[in-house]
PARO-753403 format. One record per residue (C-alpha): chain; x negated, y, z negated. Coordinates in steps of 0.02 Angstrom, whole numbers, plus 50000, padded with zeros to 5 digits. Each point is the difference from the previous one (the first is absolute). Example, Ala and Ser with C-alpha at 12.3 -4.5 7.8 and 13.67 -1.06 7.14 Angstrom:
BEGIN
PT:A:49385:49775:49610 $
PT:A:49931:50172:50033 $
END
This chain:
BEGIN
PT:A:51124:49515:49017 $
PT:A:50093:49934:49878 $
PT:A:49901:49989:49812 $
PT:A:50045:49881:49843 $
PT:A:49964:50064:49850 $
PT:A:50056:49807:49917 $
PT:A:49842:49877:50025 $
PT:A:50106:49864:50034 $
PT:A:50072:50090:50137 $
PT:A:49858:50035:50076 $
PT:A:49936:49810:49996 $
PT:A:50158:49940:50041 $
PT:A:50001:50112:50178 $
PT:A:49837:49975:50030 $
PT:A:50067:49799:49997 $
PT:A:50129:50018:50104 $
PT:A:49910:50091:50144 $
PT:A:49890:49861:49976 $
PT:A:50114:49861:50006 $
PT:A:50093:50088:50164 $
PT:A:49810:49997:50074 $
PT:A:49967:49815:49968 $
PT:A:50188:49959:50049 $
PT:A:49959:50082:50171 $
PT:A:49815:49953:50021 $
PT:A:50008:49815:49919 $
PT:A:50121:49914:50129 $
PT:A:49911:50082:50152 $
PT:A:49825:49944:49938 $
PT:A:50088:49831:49966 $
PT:A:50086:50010:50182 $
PT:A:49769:50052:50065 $
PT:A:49958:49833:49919 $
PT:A:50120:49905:50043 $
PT:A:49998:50043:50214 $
PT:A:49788:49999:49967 $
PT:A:50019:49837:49939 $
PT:A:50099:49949:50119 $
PT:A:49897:50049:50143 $
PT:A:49841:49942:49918 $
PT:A:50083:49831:50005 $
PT:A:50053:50004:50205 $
PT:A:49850:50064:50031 $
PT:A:49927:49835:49909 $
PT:A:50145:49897:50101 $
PT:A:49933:50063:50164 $
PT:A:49804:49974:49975 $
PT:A:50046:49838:49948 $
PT:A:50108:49969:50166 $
PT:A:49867:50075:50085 $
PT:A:49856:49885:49931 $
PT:A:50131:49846:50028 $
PT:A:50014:50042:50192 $
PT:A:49785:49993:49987 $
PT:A:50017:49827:49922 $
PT:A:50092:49937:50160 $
PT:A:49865:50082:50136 $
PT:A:49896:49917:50094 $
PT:A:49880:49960:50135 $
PT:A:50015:49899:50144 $
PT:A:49859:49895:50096 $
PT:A:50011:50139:50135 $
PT:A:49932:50141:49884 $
PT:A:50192:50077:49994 $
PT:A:50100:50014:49837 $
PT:A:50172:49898:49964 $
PT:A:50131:50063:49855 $
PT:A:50087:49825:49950 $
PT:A:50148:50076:49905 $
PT:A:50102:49852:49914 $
PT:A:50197:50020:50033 $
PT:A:50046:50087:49844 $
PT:A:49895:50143:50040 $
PT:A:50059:50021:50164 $
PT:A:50161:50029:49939 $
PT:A:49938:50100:49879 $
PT:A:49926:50130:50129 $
PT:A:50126:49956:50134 $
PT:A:50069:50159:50091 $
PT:A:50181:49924:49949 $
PT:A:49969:50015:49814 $
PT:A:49909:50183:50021 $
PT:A:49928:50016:49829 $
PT:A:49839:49977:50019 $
PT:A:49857:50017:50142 $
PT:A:49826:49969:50031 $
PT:A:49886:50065:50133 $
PT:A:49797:49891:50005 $
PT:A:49887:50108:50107 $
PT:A:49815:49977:50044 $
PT:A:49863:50115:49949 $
PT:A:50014:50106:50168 $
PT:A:50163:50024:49958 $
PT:A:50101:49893:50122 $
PT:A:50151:49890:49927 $
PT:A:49966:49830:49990 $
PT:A:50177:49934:49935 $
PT:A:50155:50081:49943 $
PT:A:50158:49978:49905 $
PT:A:50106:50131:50124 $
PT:A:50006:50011:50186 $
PT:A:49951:50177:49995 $
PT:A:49794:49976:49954 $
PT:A:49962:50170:49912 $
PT:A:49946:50029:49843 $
PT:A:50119:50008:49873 $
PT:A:49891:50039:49842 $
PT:A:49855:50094:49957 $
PT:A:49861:49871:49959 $
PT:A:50020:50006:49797 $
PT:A:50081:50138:49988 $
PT:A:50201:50022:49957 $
PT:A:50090:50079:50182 $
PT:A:50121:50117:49968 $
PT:A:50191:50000:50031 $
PT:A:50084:49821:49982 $
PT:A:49851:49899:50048 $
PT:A:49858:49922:49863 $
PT:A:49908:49890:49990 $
PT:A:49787:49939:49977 $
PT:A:49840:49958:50111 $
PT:A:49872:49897:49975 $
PT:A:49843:49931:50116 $
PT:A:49955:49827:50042 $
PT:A:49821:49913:50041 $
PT:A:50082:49872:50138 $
PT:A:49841:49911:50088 $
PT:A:49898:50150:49982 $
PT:A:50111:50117:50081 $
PT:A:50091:50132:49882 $
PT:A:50185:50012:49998 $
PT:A:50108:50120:49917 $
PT:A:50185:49918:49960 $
PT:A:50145:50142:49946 $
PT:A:50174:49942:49917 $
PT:A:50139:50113:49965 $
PT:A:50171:50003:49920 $
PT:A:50129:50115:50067 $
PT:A:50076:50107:49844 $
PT:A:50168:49972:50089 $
PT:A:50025:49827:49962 $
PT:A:49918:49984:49811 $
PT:A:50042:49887:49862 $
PT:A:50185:50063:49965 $
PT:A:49985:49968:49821 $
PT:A:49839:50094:49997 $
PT:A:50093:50141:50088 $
PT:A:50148:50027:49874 $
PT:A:49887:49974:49848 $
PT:A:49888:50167:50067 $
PT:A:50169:50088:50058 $
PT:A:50067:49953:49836 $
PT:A:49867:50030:49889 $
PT:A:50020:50189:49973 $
PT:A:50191:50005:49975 $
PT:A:50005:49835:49872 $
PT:A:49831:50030:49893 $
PT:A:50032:50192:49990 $
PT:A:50158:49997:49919 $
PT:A:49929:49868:49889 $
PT:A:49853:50091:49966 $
PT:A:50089:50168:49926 $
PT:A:50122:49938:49853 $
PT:A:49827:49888:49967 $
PT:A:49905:50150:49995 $
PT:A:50155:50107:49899 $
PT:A:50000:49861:49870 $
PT:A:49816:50031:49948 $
PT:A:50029:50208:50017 $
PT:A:50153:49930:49853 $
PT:A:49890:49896:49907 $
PT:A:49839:50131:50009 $
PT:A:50131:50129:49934 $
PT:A:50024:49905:49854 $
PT:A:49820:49950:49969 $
PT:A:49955:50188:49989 $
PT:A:50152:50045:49898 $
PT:A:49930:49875:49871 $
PT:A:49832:50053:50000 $
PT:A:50033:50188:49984 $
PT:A:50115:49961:49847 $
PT:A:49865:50043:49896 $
PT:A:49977:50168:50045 $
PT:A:50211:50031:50024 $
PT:A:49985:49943:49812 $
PT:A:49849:50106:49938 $
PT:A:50066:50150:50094 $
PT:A:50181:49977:49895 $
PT:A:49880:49997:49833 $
PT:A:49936:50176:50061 $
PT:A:50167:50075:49984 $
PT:A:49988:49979:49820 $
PT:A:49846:50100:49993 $
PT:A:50009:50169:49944 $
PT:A:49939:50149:49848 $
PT:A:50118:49867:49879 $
PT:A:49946:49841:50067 $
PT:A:49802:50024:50040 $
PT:A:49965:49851:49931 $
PT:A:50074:49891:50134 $
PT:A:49878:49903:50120 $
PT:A:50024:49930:50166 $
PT:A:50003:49806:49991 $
PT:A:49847:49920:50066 $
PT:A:50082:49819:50034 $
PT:A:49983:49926:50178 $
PT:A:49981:50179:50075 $
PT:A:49904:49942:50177 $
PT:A:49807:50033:49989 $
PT:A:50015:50150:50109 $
PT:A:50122:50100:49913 $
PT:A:49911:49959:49808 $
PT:A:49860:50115:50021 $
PT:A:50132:50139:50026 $
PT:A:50126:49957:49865 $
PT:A:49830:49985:49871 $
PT:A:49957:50165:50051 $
PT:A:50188:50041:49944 $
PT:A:49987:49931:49857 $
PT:A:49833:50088:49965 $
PT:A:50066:50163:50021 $
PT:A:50151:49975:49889 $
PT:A:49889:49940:49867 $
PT:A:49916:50183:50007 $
PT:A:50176:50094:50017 $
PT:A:50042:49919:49854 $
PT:A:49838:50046:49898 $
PT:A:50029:50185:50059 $
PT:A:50173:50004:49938 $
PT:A:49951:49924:49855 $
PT:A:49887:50134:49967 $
PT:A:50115:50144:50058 $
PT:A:50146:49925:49894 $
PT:A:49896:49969:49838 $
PT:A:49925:50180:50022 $
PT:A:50162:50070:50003 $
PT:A:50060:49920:49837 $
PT:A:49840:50033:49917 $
PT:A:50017:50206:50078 $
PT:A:50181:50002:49931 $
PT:A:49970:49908:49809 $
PT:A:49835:50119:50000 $
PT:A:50126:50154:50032 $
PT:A:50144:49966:49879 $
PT:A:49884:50016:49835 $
PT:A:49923:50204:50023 $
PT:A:50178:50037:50077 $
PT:A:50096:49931:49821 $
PT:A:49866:50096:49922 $
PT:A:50008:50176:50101 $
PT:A:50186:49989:49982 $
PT:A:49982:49959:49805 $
PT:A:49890:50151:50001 $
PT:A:50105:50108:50084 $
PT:A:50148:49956:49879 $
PT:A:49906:50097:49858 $
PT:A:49980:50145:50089 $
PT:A:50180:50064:49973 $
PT:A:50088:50092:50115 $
PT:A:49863:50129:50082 $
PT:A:49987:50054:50181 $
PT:A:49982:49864:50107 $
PT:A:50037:49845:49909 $
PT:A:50162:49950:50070 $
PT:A:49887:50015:50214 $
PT:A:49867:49891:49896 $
PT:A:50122:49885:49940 $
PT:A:50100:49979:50163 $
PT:A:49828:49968:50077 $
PT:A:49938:49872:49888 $
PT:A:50164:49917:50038 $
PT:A:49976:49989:50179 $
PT:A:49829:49933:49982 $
PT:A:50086:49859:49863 $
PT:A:50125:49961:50155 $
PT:A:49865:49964:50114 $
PT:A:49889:49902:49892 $
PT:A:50174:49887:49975 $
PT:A:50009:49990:50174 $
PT:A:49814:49935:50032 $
PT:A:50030:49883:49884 $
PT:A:50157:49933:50065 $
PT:A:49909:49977:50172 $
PT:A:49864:49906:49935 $
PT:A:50143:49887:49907 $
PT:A:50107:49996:50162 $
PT:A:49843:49958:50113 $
PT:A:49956:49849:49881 $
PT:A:50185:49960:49949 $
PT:A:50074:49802:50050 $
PT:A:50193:49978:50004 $
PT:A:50060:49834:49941 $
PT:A:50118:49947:50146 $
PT:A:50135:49932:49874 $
PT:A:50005:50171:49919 $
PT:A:50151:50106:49987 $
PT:A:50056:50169:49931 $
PT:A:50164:50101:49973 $
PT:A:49966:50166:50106 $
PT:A:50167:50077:49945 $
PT:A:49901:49972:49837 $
PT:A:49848:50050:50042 $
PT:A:50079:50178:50087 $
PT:A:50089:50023:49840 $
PT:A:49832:50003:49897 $
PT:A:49923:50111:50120 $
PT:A:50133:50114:49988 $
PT:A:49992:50000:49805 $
PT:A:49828:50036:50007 $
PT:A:49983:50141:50113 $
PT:A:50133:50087:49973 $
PT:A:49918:50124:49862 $
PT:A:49887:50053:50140 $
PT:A:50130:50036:50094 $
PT:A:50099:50114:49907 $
PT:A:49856:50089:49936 $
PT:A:50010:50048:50198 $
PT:A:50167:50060:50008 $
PT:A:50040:49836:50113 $
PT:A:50107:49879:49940 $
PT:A:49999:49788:50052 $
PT:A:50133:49874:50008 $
PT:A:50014:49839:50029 $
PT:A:50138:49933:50129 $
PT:A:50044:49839:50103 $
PT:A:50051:49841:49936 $
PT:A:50030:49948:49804 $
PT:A:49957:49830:50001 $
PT:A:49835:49915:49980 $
PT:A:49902:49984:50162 $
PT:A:49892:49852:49979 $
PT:A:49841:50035:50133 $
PT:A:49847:49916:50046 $
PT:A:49844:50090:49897 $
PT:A:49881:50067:49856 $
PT:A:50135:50112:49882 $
PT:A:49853:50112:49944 $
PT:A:49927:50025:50184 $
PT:A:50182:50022:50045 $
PT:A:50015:50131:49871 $
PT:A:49841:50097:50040 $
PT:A:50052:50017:50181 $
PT:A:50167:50050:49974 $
PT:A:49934:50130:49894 $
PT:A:49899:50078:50120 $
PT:A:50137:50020:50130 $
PT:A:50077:50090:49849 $
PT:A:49862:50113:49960 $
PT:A:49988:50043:50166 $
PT:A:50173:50034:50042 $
PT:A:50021:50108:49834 $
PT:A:49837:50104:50070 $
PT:A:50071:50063:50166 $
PT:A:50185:49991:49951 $
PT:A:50072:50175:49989 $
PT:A:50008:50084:49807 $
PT:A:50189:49966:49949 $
PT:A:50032:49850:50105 $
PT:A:50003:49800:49961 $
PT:A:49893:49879:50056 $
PT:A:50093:49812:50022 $
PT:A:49934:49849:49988 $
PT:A:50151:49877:50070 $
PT:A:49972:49805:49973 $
PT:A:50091:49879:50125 $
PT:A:50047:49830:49978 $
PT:A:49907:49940:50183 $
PT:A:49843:50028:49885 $
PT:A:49958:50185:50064 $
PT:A:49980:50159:49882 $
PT:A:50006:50164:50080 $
PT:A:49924:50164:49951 $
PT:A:50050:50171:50056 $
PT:A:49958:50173:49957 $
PT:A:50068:50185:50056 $
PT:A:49825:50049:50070 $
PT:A:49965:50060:50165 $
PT:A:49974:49823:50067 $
PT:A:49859:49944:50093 $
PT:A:49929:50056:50168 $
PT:A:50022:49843:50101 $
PT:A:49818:49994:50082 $
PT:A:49946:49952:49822 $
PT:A:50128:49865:49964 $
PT:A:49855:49854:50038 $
PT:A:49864:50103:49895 $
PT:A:50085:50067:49829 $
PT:A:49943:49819:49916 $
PT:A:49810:50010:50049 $
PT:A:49935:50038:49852 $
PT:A:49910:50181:49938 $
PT:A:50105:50042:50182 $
PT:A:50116:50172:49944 $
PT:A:50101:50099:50109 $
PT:A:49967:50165:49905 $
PT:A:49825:50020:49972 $
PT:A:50031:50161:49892 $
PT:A:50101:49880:49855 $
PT:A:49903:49959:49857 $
PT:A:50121:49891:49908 $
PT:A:49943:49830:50068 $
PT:A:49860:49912:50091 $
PT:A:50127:49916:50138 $
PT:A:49970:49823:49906 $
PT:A:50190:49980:49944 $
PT:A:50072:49943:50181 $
PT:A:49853:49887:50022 $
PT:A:50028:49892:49847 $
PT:A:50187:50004:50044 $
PT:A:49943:49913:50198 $
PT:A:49891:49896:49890 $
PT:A:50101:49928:49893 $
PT:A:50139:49975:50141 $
PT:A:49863:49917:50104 $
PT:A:49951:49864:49855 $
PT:A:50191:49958:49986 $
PT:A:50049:49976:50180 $
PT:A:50094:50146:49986 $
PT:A:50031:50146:50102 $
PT:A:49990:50194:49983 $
PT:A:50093:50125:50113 $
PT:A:50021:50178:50004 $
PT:A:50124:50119:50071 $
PT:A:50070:50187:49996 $
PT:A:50151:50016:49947 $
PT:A:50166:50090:50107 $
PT:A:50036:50092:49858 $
PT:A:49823:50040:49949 $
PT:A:49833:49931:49911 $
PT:A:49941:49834:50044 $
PT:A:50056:49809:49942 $
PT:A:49867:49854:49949 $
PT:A:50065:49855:50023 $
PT:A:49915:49831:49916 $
PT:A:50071:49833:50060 $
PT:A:49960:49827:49923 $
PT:A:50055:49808:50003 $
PT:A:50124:49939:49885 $
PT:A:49943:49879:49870 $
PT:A:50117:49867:50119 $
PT:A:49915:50041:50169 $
PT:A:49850:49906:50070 $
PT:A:49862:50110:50080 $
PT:A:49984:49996:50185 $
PT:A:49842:49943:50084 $
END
């Protein structure tokens, strides 16, 4: 059995079967009415006959009863003209006067006979002696035009009945289409819903009765999401401003202490713990950050900077960082500082796992696409779709990050409609690869 998942589908099959039901079933029951009708009215024809032929009985001064049919009903009931009969019978049954030479019966008293012959009964007080009077109409030689509108009927009303009955299925189609509107438009204002955008609601206006409870309860529920990621976001910032203060003042500390045993392990560590407090707080910036749609940013710029700025680190790690690709300007849609900060941590990552000795590249292309790549041992390919969860790390045994760094790169990709790739490399190590619009190109719905 065939199932639609699309609503309108659904409705608009169920109409159809419908429609071929009623196109079937409508002209038949038309066709019932019509021969009903039609027999209702002989039957009516022949009682009347019937109660005419009772009007011209009578009885003689001898006891015996005389039919005085005028001329035109003789002709009517003549043998010659053969459409219609009438037999007048006594209570005992014997025939008293008949239309046909043959005397027999040729109805059942008020009831319709079977084959081509019909007709009615009725019974006659005529000088106190009961007399039953039948009249019939043999089927063979009916009303032609009654004939051809019955043989007709089917083949001209049926055909006129279906493109009637497809024109409504058309016009029911659109009726539907225009009251579900609502809901095709509320459900394209839940695409913009997400951990940026929780403060989108779905639109209220002309939703049908039915549906409203539903889309309240929505509504409802977002309003909670957004409370809880209000709280989680605000208790973030407050965890990472609340952690930068004893760390400046353990590492302040731990500059007057010289050079004794240890220091420099203390020093790396507080370091590491600095690194991940800036990364808290650049989630709880990026999960409450707005773009301006009209704003624009050099990313050959922008790589440039981020190259400046961490190449100290990198040296101090034997590894050394270029930057490649395009000279011009590269005019993108985006947040320069957001830009910057995810950049960076494609950087910091790649100088991490790159091999000691070896270059890390960041190469900047004029389609609006930077690309990252390291000498490392690459990544295994099962966790392609999971190295930008965040606190997700592939070695569980490093202790020189919390796994945040990918996440705010997917995060700040996601705010600016861009996209974030990854890929091992022929040669070796694995390439990131962030693409985004041009400051010329419109974004596709």
């Amino acid at each position: 059995m065939i199932r639609f998942k699309s609503l309108t589908s659904r409705i608009v099959l169920l109409h159809i079967v419908a429609v071929a039901v009623a196109a079937i079933l409508l002209p038949l029951i038309l066709l019932w009415l019509l021969n009903s009708e039609v027999n209702h009215l002989h039957r009516d024809a022949m009682r009347d006959q019937a109660e005419a032929l009772g009007e011209r009985l009578a009885v003689k001064p001898d006891g015996t009863i005389a039919l005085d049919l005028p001329e035109s009903l003789k002709d009517l009931y003549s043998e010659a003209y053969g459409r219609y009969q009438y037999d007048i019978f006594d209570r005992s049954g014997r025939v008293l006067f008949s239309s046909h030479k043959n005397a027999g019966p040729i109805v059942r008293p008020d009831v319709e006979s079977p084959g081509t012959i019909s007709g009615a009964s009725v019974s006659r007080d005529i000088g106190g002696q009961t007399v039953h009077i039948r009249v019939a109409e043999d089927l063979a030689h009916r009303d032609v035009i009654i004939d051809d509108i019955i043989a007709n009927f089917f083949r001209r009303v049926g055909w006129i009945t279906i493109p009637i009955l497809l024109t409504l299925l058309a016009i029911d189609i659109v009726i539907f289409r225009r009251a579900v509107a609502p809901l095709l438009r509320a459900s394209e204002e839940a695409k913009n819903i997400g951990p940026a955008r929780t403060d989108v609601r779905l639109p209220t206006e002309q939703i049908p009765s039915e549906i409203l409870p539903l889309v309240t309860a929505v509504n409802q529920a977002l309003d909670r999401l957004e409370d809880g990621f209000r709280v989680q976001r605000q208790f973030t910032a407050d965890a990472a401003h609340q952690l930068r203060t004893p760390l400046a003042i353990l590492r302040t500390r731990l500059g007057t202490l010289g050079d004794r045993v240890g220091t420099q392990e203390l020093d790396a560590d507080i370091e590491g713990m600095s690194r991940i407090v800036g990364q808290l707080l650049e989630i709880a910036e990026l999960d409450t950050l707005v773009l301006d749609p009209s704003e624009t940013a050099d990313l050959r710029a922008v790589c440039a900077e981020v190259v400046g700025s961490i190449a100290p680190y990198a040296l101090a790690r034997q590894r050394d960082i270029a930057l490649k690709g395009t000279p011009d300007a590269v005019r993108i849609r985006g947040n320069a500082e957001m830009l910057q900060r995810a950049i960076f941590n494609l950087a910091d990552n790649a100088i991490k796992y790159t091999a000691p000795d070896t270059s890390v590249d960041i190469e900047v292309r004029d389609d609006g696409s930077v690309r990252v790549r390291d000498c490392g041992p690459g990544i295994p390919p099962g966790e392609h779709g999971l190295i930008f969860q965040r606190f997700w790390r592939g070695d569980r045994r490093r202790t020189d990050g919390a796994g945040l760094g990918l996440s705010i790169v997917h995060g700040v990709a996601e705010d600016h409609a861009a996209t974030v790739a990854v890929e091992n490399l022929p040669t070796g190590g694995a390439q990131f690869t962030l693409r985004f619009r041009l400051a010329g190109e419109v974004a596709s719905t």
